[in-house]
C-alpha positions in Angstrom: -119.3 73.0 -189.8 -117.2 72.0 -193.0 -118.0 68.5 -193.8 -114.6 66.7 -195.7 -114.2 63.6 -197.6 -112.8 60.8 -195.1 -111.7 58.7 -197.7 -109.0 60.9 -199.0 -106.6 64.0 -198.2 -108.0 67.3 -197.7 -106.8 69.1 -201.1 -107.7 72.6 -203.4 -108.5 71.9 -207.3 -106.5 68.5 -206.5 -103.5 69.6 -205.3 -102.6 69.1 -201.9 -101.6 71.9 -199.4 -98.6 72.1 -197.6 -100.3 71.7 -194.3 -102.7 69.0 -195.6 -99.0 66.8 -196.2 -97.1 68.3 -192.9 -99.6 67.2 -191.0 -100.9 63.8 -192.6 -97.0 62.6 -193.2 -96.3 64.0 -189.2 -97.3 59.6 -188.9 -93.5 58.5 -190.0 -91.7 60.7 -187.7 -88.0 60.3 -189.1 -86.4 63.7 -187.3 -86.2 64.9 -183.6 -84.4 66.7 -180.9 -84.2 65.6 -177.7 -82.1 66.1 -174.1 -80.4 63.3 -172.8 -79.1 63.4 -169.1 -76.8 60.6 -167.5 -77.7 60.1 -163.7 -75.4 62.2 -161.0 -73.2 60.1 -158.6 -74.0 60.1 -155.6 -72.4 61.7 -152.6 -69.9 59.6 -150.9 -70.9 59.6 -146.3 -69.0 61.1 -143.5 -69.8 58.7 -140.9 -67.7 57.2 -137.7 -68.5 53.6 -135.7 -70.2 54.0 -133.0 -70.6 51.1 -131.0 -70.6 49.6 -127.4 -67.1 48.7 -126.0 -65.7 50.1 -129.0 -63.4 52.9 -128.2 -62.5 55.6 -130.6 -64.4 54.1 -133.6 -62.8 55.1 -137.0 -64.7 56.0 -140.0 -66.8 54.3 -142.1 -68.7 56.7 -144.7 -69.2 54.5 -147.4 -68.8 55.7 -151.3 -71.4 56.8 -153.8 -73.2 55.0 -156.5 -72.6 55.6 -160.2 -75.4 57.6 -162.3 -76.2 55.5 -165.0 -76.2 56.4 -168.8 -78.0 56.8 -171.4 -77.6 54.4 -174.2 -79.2 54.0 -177.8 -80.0 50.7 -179.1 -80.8 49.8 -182.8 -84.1 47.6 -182.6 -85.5 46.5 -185.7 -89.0 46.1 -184.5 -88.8 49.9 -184.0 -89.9 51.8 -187.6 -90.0 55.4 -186.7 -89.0 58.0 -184.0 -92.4 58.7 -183.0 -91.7 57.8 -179.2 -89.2 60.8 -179.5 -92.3 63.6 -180.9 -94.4 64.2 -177.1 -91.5 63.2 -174.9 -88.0 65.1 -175.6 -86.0 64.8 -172.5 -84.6 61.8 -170.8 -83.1 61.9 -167.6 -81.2 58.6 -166.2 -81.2 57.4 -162.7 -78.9 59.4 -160.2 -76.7 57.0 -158.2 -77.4 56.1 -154.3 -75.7 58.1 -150.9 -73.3 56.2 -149.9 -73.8 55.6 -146.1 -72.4 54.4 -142.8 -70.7 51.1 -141.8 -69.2 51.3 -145.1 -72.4 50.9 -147.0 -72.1 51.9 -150.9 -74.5 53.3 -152.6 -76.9 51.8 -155.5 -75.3 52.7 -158.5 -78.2 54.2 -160.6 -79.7 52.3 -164.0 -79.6 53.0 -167.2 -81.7 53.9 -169.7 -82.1 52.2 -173.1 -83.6 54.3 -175.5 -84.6 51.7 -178.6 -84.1 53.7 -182.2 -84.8 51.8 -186.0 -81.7 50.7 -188.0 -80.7 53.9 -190.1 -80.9 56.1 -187.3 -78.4 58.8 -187.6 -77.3 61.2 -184.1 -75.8 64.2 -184.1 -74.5 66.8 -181.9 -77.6 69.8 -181.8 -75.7 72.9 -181.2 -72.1 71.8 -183.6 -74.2 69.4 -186.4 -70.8 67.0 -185.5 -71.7 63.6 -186.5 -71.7 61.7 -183.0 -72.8 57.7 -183.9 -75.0 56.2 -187.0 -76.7 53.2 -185.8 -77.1 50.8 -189.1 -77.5 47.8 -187.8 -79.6 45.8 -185.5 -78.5 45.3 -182.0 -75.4 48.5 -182.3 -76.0 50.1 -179.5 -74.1 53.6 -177.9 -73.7 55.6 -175.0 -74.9 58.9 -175.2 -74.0 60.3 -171.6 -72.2 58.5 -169.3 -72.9 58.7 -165.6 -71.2 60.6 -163.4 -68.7 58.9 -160.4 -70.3 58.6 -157.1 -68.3 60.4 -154.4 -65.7 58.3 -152.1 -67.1 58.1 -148.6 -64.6 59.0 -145.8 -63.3 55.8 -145.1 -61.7 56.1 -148.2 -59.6 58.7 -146.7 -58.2 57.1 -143.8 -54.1 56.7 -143.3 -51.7 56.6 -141.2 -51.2 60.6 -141.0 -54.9 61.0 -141.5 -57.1 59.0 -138.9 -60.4 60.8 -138.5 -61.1 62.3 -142.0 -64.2 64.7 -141.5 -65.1 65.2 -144.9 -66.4 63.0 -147.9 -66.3 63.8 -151.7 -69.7 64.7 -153.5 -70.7 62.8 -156.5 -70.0 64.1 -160.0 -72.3 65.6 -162.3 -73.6 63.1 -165.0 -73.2 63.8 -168.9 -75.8 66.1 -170.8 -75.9 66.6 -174.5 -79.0 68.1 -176.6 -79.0 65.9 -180.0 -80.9 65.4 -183.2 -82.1 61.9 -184.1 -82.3 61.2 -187.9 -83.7 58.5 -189.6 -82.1 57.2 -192.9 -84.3 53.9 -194.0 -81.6 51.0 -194.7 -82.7 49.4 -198.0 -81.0 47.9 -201.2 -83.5 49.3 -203.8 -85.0 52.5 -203.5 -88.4 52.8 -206.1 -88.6 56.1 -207.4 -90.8 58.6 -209.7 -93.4 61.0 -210.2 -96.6 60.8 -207.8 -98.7 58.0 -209.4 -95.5 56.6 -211.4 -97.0 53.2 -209.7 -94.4 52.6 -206.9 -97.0 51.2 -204.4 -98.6 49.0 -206.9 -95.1 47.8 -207.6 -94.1 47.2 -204.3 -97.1 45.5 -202.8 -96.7 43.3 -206.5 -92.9 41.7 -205.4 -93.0 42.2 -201.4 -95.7 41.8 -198.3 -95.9 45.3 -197.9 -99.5 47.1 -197.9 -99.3 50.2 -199.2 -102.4 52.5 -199.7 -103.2 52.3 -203.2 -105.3 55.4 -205.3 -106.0 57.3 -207.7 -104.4 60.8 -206.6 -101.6 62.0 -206.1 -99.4 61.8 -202.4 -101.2 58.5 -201.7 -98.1 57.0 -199.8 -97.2 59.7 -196.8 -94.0 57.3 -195.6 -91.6 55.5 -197.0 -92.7 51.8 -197.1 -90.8 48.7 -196.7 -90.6 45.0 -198.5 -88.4 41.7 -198.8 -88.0 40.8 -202.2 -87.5 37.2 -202.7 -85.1 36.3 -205.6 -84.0 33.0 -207.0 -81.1 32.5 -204.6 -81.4 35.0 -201.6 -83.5 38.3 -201.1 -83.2 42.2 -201.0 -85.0 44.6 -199.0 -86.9 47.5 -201.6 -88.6 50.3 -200.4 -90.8 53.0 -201.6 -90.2 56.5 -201.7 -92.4 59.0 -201.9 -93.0 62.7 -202.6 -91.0 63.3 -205.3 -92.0 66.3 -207.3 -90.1 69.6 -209.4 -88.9 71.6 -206.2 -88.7 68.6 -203.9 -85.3 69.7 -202.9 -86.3 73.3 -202.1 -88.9 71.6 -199.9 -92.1 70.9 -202.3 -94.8 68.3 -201.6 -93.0 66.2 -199.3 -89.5 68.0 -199.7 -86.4 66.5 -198.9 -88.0 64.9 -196.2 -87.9 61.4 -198.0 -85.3 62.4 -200.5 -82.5 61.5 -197.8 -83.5 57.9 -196.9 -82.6 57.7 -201.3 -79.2 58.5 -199.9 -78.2 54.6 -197.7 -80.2 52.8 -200.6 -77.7 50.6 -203.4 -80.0 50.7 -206.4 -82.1 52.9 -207.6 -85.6 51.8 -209.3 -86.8 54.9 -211.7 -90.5 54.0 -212.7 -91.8 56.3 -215.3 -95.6 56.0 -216.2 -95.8 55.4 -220.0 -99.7 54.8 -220.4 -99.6 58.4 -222.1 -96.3 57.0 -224.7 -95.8 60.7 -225.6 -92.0 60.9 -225.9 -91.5 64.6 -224.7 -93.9 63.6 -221.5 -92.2 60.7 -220.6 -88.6 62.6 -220.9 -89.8 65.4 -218.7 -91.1 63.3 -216.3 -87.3 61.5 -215.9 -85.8 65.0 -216.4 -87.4 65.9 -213.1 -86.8 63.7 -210.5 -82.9 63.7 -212.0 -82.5 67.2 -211.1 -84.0 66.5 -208.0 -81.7 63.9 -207.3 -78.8 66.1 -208.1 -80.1 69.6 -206.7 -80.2 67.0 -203.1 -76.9 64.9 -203.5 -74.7 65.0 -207.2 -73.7 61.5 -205.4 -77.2 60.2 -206.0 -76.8 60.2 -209.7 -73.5 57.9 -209.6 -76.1 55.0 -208.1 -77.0 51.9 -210.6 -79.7 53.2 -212.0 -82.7 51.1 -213.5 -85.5 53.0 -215.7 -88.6 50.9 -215.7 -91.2 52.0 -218.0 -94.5 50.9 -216.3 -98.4 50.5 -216.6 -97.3 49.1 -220.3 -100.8 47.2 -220.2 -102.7 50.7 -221.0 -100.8 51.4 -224.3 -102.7 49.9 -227.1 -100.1 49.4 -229.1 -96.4 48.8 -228.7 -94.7 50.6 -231.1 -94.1 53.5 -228.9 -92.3 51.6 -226.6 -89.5 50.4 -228.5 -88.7 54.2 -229.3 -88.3 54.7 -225.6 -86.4 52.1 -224.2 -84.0 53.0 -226.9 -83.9 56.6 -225.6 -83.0 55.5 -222.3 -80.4 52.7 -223.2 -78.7 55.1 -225.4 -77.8 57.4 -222.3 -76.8 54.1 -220.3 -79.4 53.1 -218.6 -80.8 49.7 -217.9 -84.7 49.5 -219.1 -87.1 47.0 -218.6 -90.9 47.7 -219.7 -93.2 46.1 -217.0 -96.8 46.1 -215.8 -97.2 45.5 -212.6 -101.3 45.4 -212.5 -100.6 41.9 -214.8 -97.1 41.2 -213.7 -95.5 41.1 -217.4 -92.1 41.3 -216.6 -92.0 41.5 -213.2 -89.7 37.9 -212.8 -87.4 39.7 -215.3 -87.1 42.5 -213.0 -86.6 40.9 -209.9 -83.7 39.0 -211.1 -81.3 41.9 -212.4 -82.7 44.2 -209.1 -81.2 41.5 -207.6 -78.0 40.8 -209.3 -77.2 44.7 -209.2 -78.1 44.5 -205.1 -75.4 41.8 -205.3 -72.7 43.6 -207.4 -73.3 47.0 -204.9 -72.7 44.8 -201.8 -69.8 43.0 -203.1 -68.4 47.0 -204.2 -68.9 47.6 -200.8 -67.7 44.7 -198.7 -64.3 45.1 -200.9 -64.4 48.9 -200.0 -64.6 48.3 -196.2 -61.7 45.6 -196.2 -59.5 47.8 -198.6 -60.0 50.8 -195.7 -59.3 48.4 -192.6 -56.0 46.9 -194.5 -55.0 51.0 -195.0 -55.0 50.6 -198.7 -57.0 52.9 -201.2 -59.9 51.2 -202.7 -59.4 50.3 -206.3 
């Protein structure tokens, strides 16, 4: 039998196969299609009294209980939809018979299907955008139950004294939908595989990212609180960008879209090889990958940070490139984050950028609840 190296990814020459990445990133499950089904109602009784001494006993069919829904509800101790890859349809209670001596039935109960923050649904079949869950506690009905059936003492009048018949209860709600997860962060780290986003990120937050010496070391998209001087932003990490992402390369544009909800983008660029045609076609890259995904992702405040400076032996080459990049109007900071040089520096404008975007934003919403065009 083929003996493989547990320590790191099955690869060829280095590079790691499609399958090797489907199946080792298959642990942040971020898509999914599932069934939801609201419970029936139940059927309302066709019952009469029958009782000692009592003549001619009317009727007393009692109604049917309610189907209960299905309902999603943003958790934020959930992280991925992995309780949505082995089990794909969800069926709610169906509501009770309704019975005699005017006895309702149990209306059925619900199901609460928990989903992380970011979680996008949508219709299956029409792609219609149904809810977007963003933040913690939002919750939505899915399906809603269907109305038990009214029993036969509902039917009882003047003109209409013995009713023989009851209703049945109605079918509950049933939609097939597609659960997408778009991670909900301020500052999105970007860059080439080994650029140094986990080092970075394990550097300025709690977060534990796997940290190595090849490439497609982070499989999922990892999380951190920043803390700044005067409050905190959440920063994540993104991984598997490469040329092609966006045709599906590497990791595809399975990442690229959780780059979409995040504020600021952090674009670290490996500059322990100060070559300035390297270091531009490295940037060059994950720009058109950016655009080729979403032209909107280039209109984002945009940080270059030029990283792993402690490698260079010299720093003349660094001054060339920082001018490169402000001259197209970027923002550049040169960091290293193995000996934190400039990391404090960093944090502050990250932070004052996050501030600025949320502000934007917060003016944005108010300016479309007043009916006015945001200036």
């Amino acid at each position: 039998m083929r003996q493989f190296d547990r320590k790191a990814p099955v690869n060829i020459n280095g590079i790691f196969t499609r399958e090797t990445i489907t199946i080792l990133a298959a642990m942040f499950i971020d898509e999914a299609n599932i069934t939801v089904k609201a419970g029936d109602g139940g059927p309302g009784s066709t019952s009469f009294r029958r009782e000692k001494f009592v003549p001619r006993g009317g009727p007393d069919g009692g109604d049917g209980g309610k189907g209960g829904d299905v309902i999603f509800l943003a958790d934020r101790g959930e992280s991925t939809l992995l309780q949505f890859r082995f089990k794909r349809e969800f069926d709610a209670e169906r509501g009770g018979h309704g019975s005699g001596s005017n006895c309702h039935g149990k209306d059925g109960e619900n199901i609460v299907l928990k989903v992380p923050p970011g979680t996008l649904i949508t219709d299956f079949a029409t792609g219609e955008k149904l809810c977007d869950l963003t933040e913690h506690g939002q919750s939505w009905v899915a399906t809603k139950g269907g109305m038990g059936g009214k029993g036969n003492a509902f039917f009882r009048s003047s003109t209409m004294q013995a009713p023989r018949f009851s209703q049945p209860g109605i079918e509950g709600e049933e939609k097939k939908i597609h659960l997408e997860l778009r991670l909900l962060a301020d500052v999105g780290i970007i860059g080439l595989p080994n650029a140094g986003k986990s080092t970075l990120i394990s550097r300025l937050t709690a977060a534990k990212p796997k940290i190595a010496d090849y490439p497609f070391t982070t499989l999922s998209p990892k999380i951190g609180v920043v803390q700044a001087d005067e409050g905190s932003f959440v920063m994540a990490d993104m991984p598997g960008l490469i040329e092609g992402a966006h045709d599906g390369k590497g990791l595809g544009i399975r990442f690229l879209k959780h780059i979409a909800r995040t504020a600021v983008l952090c674009h670290l660029i490996d500059v322990s090889d100060p070559d300035t045609k390297k270091v531009k076609h490295d940037f060059e890259i994950i720009e058109r990958e950016l655009e080729s995904f979403d032209p909107a992702m280039l209109e984002k405040r945009q940080f270059v940070v030029l990283t792993k400076i402690d490698a260079l032996s010299e720093r003349a080459p660094l001054k060339k490139l920082i001018k490169l990049f402000e001259k197209k109007g970027f923002t550049v900071l040169a960091i290293s984050s193995v000996a934190g040089e400039n990391l404090p520096q960093l944090v502050r404008q990250l932070h004052a950028a996050v501030k600025q975007a949320r502000e934007a934003e917060h003016t944005k919403e108010q300016a479309e609840k007043d009916g006015q065009p945001a200036g």
